[in-house]
LUMKE-510350 format. One record per residue (C-alpha): y, z, x; residue number from 1; residue in three letters. Coordinates in steps of 0.5 Angstrom, whole numbers, plus 500, padded with zeros to 3 digits. Example, Ala and Ser with C-alpha at 12.3 -4.5 7.8 and 13.67 -1.06 7.14 Angstrom:
BEGIN
+-----+-----+-----+-----+-----+
!  c2 !  c3 !  c1 !   k !   r !
+-----+-----+-----+-----+-----+
! 491 ! 516 ! 525 !   1 ! ALA !
! 498 ! 514 ! 527 !   2 ! SER !
+-----+-----+-----+-----+-----+
This chain:
BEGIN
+-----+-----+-----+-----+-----+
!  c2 !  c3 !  c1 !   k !   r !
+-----+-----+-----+-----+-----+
! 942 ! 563 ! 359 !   1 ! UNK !
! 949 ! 562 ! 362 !   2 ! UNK !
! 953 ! 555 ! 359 !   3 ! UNK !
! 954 ! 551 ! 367 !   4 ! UNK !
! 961 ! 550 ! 365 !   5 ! UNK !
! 964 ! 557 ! 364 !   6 ! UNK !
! 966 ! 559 ! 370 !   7 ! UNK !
! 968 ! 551 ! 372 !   8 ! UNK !
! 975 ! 553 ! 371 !   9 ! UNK !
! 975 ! 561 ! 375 !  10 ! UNK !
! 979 ! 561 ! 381 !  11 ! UNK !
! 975 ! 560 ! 387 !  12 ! UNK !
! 972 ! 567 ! 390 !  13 ! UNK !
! 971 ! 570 ! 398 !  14 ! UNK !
! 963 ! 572 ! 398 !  15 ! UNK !
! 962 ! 576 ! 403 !  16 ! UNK !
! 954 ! 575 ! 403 !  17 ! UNK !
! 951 ! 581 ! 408 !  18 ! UNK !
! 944 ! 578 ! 410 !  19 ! UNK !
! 938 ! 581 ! 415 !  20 ! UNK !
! 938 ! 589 ! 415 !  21 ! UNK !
! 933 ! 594 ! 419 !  22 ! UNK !
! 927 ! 593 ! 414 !  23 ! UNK !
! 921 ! 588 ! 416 !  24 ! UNK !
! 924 ! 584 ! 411 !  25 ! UNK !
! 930 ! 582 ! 416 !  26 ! UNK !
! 928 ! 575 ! 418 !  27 ! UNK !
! 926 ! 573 ! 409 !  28 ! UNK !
! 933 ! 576 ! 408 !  29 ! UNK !
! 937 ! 572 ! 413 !  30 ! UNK !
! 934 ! 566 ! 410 !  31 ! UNK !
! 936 ! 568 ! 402 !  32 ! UNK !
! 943 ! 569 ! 405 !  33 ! UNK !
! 944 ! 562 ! 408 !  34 ! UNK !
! 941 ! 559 ! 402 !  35 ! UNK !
! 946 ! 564 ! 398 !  36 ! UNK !
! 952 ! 562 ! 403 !  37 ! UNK !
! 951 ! 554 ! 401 !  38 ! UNK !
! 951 ! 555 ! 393 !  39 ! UNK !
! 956 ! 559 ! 393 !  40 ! UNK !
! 960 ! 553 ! 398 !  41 ! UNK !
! 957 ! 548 ! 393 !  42 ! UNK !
! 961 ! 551 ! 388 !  43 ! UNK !
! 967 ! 552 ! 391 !  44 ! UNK !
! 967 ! 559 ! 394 !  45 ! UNK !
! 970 ! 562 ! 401 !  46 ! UNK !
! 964 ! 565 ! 405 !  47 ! UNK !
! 964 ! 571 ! 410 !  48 ! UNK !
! 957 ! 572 ! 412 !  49 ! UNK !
! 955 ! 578 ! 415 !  50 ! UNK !
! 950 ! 579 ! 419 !  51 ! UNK !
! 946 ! 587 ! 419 !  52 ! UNK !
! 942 ! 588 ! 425 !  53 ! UNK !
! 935 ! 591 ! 426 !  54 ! UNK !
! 939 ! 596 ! 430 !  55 ! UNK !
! 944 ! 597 ! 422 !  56 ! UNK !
! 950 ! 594 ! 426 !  57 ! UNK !
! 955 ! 590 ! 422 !  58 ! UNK !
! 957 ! 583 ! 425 !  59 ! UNK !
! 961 ! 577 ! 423 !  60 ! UNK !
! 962 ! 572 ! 427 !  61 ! UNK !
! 959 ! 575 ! 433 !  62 ! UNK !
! 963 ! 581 ! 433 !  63 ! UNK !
! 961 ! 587 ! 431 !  64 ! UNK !
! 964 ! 589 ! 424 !  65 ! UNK !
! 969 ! 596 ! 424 !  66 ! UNK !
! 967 ! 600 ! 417 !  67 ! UNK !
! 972 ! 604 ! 413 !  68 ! UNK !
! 972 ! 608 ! 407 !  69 ! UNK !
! 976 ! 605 ! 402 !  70 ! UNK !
! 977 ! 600 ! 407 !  71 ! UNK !
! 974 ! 593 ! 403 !  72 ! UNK !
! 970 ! 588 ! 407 !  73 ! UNK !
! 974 ! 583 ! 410 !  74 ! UNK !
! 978 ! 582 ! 405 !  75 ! UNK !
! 973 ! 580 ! 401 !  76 ! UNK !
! 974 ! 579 ! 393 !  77 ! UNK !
! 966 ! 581 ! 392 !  78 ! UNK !
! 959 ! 581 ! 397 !  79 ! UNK !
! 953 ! 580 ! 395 !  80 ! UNK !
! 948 ! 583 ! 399 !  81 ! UNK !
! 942 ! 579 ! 400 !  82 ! UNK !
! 938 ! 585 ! 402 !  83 ! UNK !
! 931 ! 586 ! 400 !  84 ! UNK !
! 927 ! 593 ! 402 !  85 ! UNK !
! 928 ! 599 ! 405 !  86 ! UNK !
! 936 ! 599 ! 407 !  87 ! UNK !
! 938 ! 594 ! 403 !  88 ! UNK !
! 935 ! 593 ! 396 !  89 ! UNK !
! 933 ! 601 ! 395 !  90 ! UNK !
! 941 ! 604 ! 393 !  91 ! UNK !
! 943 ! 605 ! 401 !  92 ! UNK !
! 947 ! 599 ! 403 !  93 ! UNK !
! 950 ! 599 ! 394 !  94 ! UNK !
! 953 ! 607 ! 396 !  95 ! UNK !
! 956 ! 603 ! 402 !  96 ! UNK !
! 960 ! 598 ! 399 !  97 ! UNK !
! 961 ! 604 ! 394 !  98 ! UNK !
! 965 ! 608 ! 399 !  99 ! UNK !
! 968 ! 601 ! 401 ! 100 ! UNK !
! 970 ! 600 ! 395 ! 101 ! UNK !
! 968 ! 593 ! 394 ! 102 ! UNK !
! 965 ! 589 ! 389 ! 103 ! UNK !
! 958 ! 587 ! 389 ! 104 ! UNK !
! 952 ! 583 ! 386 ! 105 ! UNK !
! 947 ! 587 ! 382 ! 106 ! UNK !
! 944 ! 594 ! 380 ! 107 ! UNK !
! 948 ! 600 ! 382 ! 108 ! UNK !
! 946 ! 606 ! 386 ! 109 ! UNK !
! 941 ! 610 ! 382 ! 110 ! UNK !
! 938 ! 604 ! 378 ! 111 ! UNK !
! 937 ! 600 ! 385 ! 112 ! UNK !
! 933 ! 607 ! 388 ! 113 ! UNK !
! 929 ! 608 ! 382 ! 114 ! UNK !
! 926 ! 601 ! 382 ! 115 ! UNK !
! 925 ! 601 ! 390 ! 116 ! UNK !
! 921 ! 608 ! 388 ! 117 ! UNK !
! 914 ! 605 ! 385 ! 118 ! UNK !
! 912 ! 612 ! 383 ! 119 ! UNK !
! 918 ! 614 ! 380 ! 120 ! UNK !
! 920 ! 606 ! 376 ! 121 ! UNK !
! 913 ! 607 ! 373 ! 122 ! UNK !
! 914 ! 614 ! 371 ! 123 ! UNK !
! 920 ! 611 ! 367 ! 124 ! UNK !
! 916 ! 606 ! 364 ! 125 ! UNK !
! 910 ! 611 ! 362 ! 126 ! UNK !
! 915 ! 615 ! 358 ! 127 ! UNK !
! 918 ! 610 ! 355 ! 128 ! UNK !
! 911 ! 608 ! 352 ! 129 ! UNK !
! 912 ! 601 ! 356 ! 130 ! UNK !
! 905 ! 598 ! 357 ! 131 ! UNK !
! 903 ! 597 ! 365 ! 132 ! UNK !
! 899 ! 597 ! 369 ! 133 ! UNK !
! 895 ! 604 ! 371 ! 134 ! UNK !
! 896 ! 606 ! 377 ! 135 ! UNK !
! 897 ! 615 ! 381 ! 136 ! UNK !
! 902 ! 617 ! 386 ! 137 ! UNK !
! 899 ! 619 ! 392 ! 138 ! UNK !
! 903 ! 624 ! 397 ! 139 ! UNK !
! 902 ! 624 ! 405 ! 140 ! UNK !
! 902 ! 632 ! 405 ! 141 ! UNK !
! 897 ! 631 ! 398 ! 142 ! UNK !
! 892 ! 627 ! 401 ! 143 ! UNK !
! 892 ! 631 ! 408 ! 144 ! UNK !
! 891 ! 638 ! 404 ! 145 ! UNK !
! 887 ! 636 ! 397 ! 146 ! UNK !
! 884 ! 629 ! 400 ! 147 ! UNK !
! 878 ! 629 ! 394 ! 148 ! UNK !
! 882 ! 632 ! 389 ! 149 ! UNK !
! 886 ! 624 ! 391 ! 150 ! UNK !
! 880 ! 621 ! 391 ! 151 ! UNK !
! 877 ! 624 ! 385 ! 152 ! UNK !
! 885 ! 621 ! 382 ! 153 ! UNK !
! 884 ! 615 ! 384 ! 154 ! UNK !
! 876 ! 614 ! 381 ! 155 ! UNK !
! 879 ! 614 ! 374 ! 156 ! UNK !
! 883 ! 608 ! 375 ! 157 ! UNK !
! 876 ! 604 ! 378 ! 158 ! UNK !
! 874 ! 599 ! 383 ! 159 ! UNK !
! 878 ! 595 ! 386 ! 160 ! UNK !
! 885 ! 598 ! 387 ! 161 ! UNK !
! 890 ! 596 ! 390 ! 162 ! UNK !
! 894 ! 601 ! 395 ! 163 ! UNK !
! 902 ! 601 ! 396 ! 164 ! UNK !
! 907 ! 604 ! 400 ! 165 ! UNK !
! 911 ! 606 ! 395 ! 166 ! UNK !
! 918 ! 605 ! 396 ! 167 ! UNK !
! 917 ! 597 ! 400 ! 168 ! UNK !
! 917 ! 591 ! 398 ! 169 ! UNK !
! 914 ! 583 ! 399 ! 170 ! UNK !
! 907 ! 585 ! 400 ! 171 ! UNK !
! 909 ! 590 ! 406 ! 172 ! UNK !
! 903 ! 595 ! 407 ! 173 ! UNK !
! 899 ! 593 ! 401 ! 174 ! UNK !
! 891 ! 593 ! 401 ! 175 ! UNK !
! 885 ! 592 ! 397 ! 176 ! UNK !
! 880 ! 597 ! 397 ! 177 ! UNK !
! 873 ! 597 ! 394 ! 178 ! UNK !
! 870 ! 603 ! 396 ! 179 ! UNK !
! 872 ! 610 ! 398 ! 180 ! UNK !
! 871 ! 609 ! 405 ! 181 ! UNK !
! 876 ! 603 ! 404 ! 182 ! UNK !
! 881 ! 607 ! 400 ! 183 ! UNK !
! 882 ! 612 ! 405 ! 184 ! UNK !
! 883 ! 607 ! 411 ! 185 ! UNK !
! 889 ! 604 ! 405 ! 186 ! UNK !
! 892 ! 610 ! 405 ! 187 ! UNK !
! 893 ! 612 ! 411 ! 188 ! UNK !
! 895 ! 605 ! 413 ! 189 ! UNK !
! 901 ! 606 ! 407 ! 190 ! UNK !
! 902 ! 612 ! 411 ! 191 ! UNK !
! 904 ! 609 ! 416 ! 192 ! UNK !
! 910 ! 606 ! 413 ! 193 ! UNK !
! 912 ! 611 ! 407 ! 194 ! UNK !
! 910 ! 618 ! 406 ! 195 ! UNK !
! 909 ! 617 ! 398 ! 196 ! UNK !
! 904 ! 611 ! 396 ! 197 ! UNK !
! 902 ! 607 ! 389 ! 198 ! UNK !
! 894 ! 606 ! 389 ! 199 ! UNK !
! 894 ! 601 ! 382 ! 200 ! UNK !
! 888 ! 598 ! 378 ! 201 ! UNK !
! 887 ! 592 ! 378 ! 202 ! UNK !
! 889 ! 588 ! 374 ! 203 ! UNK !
! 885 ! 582 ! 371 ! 204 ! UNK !
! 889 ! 575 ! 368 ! 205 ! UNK !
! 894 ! 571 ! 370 ! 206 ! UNK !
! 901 ! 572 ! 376 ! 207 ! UNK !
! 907 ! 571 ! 371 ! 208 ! UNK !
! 915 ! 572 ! 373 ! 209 ! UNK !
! 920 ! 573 ! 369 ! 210 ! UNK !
! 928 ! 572 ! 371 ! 211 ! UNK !
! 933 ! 576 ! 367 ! 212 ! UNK !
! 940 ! 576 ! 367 ! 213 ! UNK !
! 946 ! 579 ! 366 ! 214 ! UNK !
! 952 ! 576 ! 361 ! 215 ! UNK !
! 960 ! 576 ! 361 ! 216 ! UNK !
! 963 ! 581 ! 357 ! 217 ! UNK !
! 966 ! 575 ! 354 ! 218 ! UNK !
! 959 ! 573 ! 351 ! 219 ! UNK !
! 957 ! 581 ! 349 ! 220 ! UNK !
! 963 ! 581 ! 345 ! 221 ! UNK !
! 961 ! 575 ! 341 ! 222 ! UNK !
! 956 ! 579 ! 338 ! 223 ! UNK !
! 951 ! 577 ! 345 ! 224 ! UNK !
! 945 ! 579 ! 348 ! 225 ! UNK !
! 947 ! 584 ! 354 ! 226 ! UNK !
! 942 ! 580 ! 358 ! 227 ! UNK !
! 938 ! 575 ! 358 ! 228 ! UNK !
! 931 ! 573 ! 359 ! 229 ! UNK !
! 928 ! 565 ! 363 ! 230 ! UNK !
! 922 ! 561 ! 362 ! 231 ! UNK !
! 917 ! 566 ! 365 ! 232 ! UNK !
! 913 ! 563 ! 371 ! 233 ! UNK !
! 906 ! 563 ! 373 ! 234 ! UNK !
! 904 ! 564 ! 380 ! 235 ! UNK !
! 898 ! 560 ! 382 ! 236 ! UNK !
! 895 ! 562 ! 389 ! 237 ! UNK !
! 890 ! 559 ! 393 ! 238 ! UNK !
! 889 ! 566 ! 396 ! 239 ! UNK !
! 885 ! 573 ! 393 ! 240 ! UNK !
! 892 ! 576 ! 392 ! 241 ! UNK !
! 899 ! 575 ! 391 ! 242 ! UNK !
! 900 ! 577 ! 399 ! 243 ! UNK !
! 906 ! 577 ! 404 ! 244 ! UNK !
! 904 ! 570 ! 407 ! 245 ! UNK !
! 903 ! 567 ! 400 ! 246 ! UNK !
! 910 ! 570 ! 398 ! 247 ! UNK !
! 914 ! 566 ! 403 ! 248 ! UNK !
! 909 ! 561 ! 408 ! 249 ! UNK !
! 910 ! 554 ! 405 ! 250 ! UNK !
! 905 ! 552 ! 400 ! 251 ! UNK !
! 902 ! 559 ! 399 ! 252 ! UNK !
! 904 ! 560 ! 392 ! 253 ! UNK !
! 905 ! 554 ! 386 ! 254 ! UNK !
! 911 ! 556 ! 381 ! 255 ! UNK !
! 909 ! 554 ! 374 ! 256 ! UNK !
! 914 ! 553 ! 369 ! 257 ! UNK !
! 913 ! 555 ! 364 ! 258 ! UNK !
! 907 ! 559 ! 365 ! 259 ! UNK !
! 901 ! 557 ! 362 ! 260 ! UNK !
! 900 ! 562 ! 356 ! 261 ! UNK !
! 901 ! 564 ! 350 ! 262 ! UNK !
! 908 ! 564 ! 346 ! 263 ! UNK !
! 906 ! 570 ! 343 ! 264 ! UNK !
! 905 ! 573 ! 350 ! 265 ! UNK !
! 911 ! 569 ! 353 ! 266 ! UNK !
! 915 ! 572 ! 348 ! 267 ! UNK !
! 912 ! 579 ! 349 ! 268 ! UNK !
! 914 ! 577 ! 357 ! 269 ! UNK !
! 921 ! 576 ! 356 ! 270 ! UNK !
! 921 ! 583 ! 351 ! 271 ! UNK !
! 919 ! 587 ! 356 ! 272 ! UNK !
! 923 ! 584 ! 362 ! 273 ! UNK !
! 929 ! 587 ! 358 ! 274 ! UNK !
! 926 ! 592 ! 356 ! 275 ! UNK !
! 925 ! 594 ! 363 ! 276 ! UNK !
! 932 ! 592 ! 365 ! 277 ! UNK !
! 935 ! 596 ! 360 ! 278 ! UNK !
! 931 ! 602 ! 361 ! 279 ! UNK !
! 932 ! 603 ! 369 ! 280 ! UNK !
! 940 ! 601 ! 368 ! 281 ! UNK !
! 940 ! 594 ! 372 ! 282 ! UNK !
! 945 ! 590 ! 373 ! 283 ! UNK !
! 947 ! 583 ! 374 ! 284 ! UNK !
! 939 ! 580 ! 376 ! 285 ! UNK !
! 932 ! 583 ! 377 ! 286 ! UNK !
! 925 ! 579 ! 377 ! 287 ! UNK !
! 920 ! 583 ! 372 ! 288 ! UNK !
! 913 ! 582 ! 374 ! 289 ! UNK !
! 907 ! 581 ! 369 ! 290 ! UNK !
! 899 ! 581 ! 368 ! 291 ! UNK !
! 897 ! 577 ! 363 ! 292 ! UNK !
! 891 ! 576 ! 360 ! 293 ! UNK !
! 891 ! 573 ! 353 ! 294 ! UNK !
! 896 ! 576 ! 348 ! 295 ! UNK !
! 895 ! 583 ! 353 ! 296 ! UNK !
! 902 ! 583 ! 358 ! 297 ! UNK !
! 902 ! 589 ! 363 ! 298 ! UNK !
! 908 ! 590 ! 367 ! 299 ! UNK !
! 908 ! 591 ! 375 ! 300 ! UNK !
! 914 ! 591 ! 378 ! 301 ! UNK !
! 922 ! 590 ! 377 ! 302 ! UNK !
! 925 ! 587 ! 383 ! 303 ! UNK !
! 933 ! 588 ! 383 ! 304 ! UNK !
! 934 ! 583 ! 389 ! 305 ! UNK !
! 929 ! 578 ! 389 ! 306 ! UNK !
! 929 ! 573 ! 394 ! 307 ! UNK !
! 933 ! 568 ! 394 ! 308 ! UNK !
! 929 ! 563 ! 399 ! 309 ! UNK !
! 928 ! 556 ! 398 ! 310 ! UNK !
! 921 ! 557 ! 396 ! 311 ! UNK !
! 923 ! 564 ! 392 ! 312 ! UNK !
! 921 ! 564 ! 385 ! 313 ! UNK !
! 927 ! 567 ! 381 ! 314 ! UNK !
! 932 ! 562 ! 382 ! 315 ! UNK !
! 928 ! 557 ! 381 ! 316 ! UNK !
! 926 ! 561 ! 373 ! 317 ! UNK !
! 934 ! 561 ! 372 ! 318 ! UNK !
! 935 ! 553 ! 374 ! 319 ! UNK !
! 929 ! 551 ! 369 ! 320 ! UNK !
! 932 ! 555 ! 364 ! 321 ! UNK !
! 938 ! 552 ! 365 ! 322 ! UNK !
! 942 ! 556 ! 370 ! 323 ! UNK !
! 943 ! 551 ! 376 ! 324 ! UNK !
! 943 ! 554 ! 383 ! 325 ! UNK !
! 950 ! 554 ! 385 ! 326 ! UNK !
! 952 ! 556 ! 378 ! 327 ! UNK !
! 947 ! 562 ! 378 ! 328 ! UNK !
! 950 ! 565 ! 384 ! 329 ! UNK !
! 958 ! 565 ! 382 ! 330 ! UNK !
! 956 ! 567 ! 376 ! 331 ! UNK !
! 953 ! 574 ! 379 ! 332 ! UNK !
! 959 ! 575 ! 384 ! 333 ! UNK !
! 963 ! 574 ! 377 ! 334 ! UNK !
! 958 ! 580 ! 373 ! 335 ! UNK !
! 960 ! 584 ! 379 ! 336 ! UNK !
! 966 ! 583 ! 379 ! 337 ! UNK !
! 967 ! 585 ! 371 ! 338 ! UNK !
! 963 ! 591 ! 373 ! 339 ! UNK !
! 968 ! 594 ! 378 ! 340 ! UNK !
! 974 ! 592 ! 374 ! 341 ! UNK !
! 970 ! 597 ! 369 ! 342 ! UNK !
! 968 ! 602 ! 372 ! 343 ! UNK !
! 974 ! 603 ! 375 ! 344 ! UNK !
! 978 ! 604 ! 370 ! 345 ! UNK !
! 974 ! 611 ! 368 ! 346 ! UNK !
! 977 ! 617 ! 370 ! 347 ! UNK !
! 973 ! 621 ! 375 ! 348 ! UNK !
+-----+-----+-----+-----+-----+
């Protein structure tokens, strides 16, 4: 992972780190900020926090934010959009700093859409021969139509499955069925937040998470990886399944570093966590989730804002890896602001 002396001697940057957002997600995002927001202070860095309602409104301290094209962002060398979910990690608020004009931490437009979609990132993933976890897509309209051509979909994948809305994130919406009767109360509760759903085999094996990173173009140069891959992690609950509560309630979840798994599995981790990152055209970070069962790794997810709380996994993959936390954060605004000096100089 990144040396913790190689931006020591960078100019210090202004952050703007945009915090809340209209998904259900807003209360986790504003701690992911303030916890981003004291990082980047640790390391030397000016903050502007802006805060966006539920009501979509930009404020900053305490006033409401006015927005122009190609304006910028308070001035701000780079923002870092600490958003999870709808609005925020699904491409929305990345075309709005696009249309600003401003650099910012992580995937671009397309890539953060597509691994918002769960349907569509598994598509993805399932044309590129990449092992995961089975899984169908199910429309609202289809099901209102065809419903025993769904179920009869879904009987391929076995019970117990899992039921997604498919394009929301931190376990929002998600319910296990084991019957006919139960998968159809779990779309309909899908329903209520998405009109397309995931329903997913279950997936026997061990939780494990795995962080990657982008690298300088220093580091690129000099014969290096694009990104690089932390320690995977093992999730350990008390719970029946990894759910919103064991997320981000203290004491629902156990991060073990390193998981306690194979090294041929946890090679295979790392392979695939930049296989997909790769694939889906990430930047900047991502957190790849996996099932793994012996030497057998299934991919679920990949997750291009993941949280940034004190009990979030991601930035404590990166620590153990040897990518501190106040570290960790500059050198996301610094990949950012590498992007943009490059992207701007293409001809449009």
């Amino acid at each position: 992972m990144s040396d913790p002396h190689a931006t020591s001697a960078e100019h210090p940057l202004t952050v703007a780190v945009l915090a809340g957002g209209r998904s259900s997600e807003h209360e986790v995002s504003l701690a992911s900020g303030a916890s981003i927001s004291a990082g980047l202070r640790d390391a030397g860095h000016a903050v502007l926090e802006v805060e966006i309602g539920r009501d979509g409104r930009w404020r900053a301290a305490g006033k409401e934010l006015a927005l122009a094209a190609g304006g910028g962002l308070l001035g701000a060398d780079v923002a870092f959009p600490a958003l999870h979910g709808p609005y925020g990690e699904d491409g929305a608020i990345q075309g709005m700093l696009e249309t600003l004009d401003v650099a910012y931490v992580g995937s671009p437009v397309a890539s953060s859409a597509l691994c918002m979609d769960k349907v569509l990132f598994k598509d993805l993933m399932a044309a590129h021969g990449v092992p995961q976890v089975d899984y169908i897509g199910v429309r609202s309209e289809r099901f209102r139509t065809e419903p025993a051509a769904v179920r009869a979909d879904a009987a391929r994948l076995g019970l117990p499955v899992f039921v997604k809305p498919a394009r929301l994130g931190s376990s929002v919406g998600i319910a296990k069925a084991t019957s006919e009767a139960e998968l159809d109360a779990a779309l309909a509760g899908a329903f209520e937040h998405d009109q397309l759903a995931i329903v997913e085999a279950m997936a026997g094996g061990t939780e494990v998470e795995c962080g990657v990173l982008s690298t300088r173009e220093r580091e690129r140069e000099a014969g290096g990886a694009p990104a690089g891959a932390s320690l995977p992690g093992e999730i350990v609950i008390e719970a029946e399944w990894y759910d919103y509560a064991a997320k981000y309630e203290p004491g629902g979840m156990h991060l073990e570093i390193p998981a306690r798994i194979s090294e041929r599995a946890a090679a295979t981790v790392r392979a695939l966590a930049l296989e997909a990152f790769a694939l889906a055209g990430c930047e900047g970070l991502a957190r790849a989730d996996f099932f793994v069962e012996g030497d057998h790794v299934l991919l679920n997810e990949l997750n291009t804002m993941p949280g940034f709380t004190p009990t979030s996994v991601y930035a404590k993959l990166l620590e153990a890896s040897g990518t501190p936390y106040p570290v960790l954060v500059e050198e996301l605004c610094r990949l950012a602001l590498e992007r943009t000096a490059r992207e701007r100089g293409y001809r449009h």
